[in-house]
ROMIFI-130649 format. One line per 3 residues: number of its first residue (from 1); for each residue y negated, x, z of C-alpha. Coordinates in pm, 1 decimal, m for minus. Layout:
NUM> Y:X:Z; ...
//
This chain:
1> 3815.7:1657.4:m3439.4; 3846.2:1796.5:m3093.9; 3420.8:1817.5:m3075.6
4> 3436.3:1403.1:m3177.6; 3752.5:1347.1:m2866.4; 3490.3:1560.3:m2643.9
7> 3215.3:1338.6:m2720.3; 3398.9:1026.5:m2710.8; 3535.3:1054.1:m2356.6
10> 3183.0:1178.1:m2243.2; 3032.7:843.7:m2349.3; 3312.4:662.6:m2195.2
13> 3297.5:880.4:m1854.1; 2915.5:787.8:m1867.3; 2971.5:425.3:m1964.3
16> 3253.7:389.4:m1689.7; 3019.9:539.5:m1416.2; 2735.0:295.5:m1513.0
19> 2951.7:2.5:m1485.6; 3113.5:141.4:m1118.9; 2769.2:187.8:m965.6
22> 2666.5:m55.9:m728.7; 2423.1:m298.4:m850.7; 2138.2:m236.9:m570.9
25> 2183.7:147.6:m665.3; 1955.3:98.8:m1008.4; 1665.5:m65.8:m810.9
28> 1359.3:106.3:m676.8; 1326.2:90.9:m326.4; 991.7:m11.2:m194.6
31> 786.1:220.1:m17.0; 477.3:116.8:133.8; 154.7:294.9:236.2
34> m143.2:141.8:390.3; m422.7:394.1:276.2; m728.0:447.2:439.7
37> m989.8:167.4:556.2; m1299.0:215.6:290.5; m1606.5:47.6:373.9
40> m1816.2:98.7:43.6; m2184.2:38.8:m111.3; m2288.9:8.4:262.2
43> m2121.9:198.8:470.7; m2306.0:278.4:754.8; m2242.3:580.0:884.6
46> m2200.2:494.2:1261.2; m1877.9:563.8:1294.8; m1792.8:168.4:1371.9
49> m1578.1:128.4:1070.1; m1328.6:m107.7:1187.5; m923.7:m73.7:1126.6
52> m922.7:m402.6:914.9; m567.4:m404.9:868.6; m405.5:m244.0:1188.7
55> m206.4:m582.2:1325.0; m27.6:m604.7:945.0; 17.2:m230.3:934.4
58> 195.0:m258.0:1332.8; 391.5:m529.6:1223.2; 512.2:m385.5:870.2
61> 634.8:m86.2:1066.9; 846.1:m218.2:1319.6; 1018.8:m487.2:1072.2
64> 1058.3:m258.9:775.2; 1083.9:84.9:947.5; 1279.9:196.1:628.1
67> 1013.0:80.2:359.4; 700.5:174.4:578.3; 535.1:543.3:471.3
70> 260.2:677.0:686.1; m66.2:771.6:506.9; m95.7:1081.6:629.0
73> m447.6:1241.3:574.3; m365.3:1622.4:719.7; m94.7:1631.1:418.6
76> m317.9:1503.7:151.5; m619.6:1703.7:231.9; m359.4:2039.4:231.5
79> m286.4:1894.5:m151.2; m631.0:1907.3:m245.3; m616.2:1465.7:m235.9
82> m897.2:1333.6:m103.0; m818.3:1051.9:116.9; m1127.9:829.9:125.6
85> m1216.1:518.5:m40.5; m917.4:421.6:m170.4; m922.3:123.2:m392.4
88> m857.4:198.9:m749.9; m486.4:217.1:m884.5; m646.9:583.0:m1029.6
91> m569.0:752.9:m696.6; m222.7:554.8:m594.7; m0.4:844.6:m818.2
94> m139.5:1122.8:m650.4; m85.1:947.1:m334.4; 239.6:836.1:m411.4
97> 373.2:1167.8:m515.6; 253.4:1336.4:m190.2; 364.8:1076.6:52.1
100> 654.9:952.7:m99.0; 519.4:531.4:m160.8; 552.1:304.8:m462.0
103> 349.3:60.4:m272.0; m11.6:90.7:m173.9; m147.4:m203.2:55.7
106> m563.5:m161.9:m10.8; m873.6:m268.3:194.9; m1230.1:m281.3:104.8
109> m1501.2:m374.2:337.1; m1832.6:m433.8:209.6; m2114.1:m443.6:520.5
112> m2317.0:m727.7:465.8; m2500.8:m755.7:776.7; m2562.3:m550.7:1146.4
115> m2552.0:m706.0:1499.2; m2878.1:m734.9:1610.2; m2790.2:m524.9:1902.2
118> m2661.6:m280.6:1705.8; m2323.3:m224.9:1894.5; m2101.7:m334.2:1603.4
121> m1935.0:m565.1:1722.4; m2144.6:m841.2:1546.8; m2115.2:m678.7:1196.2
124> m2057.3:m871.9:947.4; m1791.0:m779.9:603.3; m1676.3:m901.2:264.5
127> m1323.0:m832.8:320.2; m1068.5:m731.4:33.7; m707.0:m646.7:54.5
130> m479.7:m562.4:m249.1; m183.7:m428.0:m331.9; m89.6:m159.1:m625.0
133> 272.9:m127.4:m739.3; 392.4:151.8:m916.2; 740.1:16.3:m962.3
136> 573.6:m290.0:m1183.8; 228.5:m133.7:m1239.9; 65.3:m417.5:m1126.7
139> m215.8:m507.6:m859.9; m238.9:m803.2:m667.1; m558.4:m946.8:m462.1
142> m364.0:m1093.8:m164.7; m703.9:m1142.7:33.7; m1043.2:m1253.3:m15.7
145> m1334.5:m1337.4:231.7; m1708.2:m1286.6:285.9; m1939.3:m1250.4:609.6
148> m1631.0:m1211.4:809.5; m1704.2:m1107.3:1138.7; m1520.9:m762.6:1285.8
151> m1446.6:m937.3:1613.3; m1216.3:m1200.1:1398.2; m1046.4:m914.7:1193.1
154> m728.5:m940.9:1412.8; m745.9:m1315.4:1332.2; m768.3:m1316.2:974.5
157> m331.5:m1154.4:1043.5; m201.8:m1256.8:1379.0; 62.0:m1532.6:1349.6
160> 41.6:m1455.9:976.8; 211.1:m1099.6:952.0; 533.6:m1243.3:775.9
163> 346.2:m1429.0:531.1; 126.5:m1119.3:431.1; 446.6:m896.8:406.5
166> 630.1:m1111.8:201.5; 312.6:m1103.7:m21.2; 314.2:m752.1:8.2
169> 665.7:m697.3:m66.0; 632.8:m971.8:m356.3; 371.0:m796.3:m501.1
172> 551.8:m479.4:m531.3; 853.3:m571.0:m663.1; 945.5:m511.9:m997.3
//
């Protein structure tokens, strides 16, 4: 009898601390990574690989300083993750463990075509960004474009920051 009172009074300790947790306390907090630029199938080797989504990554940062994780290459490289071409769920849960995100924001930039002068500038992209959640498993094209120009990269976000975080953040939520 005393084993069946010890048992009882566990599952009412455990069902009483369930009940007196705060509500927010059984959600996962987002935390999101922008991971490295990939410029695939055509890459070009001349070190002009543009920093498609620098303006969204500035902006995330200073509004959600608390959700924002910092893909930090030096740490996956010393965990034997390599950090380049990034955009495949496959890679997110080593990345995640390591750096600490649920939420992986995800570029690919396809070259389609070189400035005839050949100082970048002029170089044309398709353009893919998408995010993978771990907290709901799921991924989400937010952006889609072709022959975008690299000098109108910053354009495709500025004035547009909150909507793409909200997408972002929507995205990721469970």
């Amino acid at each position: 009898m005393n084993r069946f009172k010890l048992v009882l009074v566990i599952v009412v300790l455990i069902a009483f601390y369930q009940v007196s947790l705060p509500n927010d306390s059984l959600v996962i907090k987002p935390k999101v990574v922008f991971v490295a630029q990939d410029v695939a199938d055509a890459y070009d080797h001349a070190g002009c690989t543009p920093d498609l989504l620098r303006i969204l990554k500035i902006s995330f940062k200073r509004k959600h300083p608390d959700m924002f994780v910092n893909y930090d290459v030096k740490k996956l490289m010393n965990n034997d993750i390599g950090p380049y071409y990034i955009f495949n769920k496959k890679y997110c849960d080593k990345i995640g463990k390591i750096l600490g995100a649920n939420i992986f924001v995800m570029s690919r930039l396809v070259l389609v075509g070189h400035d005839e002068k050949g100082k970048c500038e002029g170089d044309l992209y398709d353009v893919q960004v998408k995010v993978y959640s771990r907290i709901n498993e799921k991924e989400t094209m937010i952006l889609k474009l072709s022959k975008v120009p690299v000098y109108k990269f910053d354009e495709l976000f500025e004035g547009k920051e909150e909507e793409y975080i909200r997408k972002i953040l929507e995205a990721g939520s469970s």
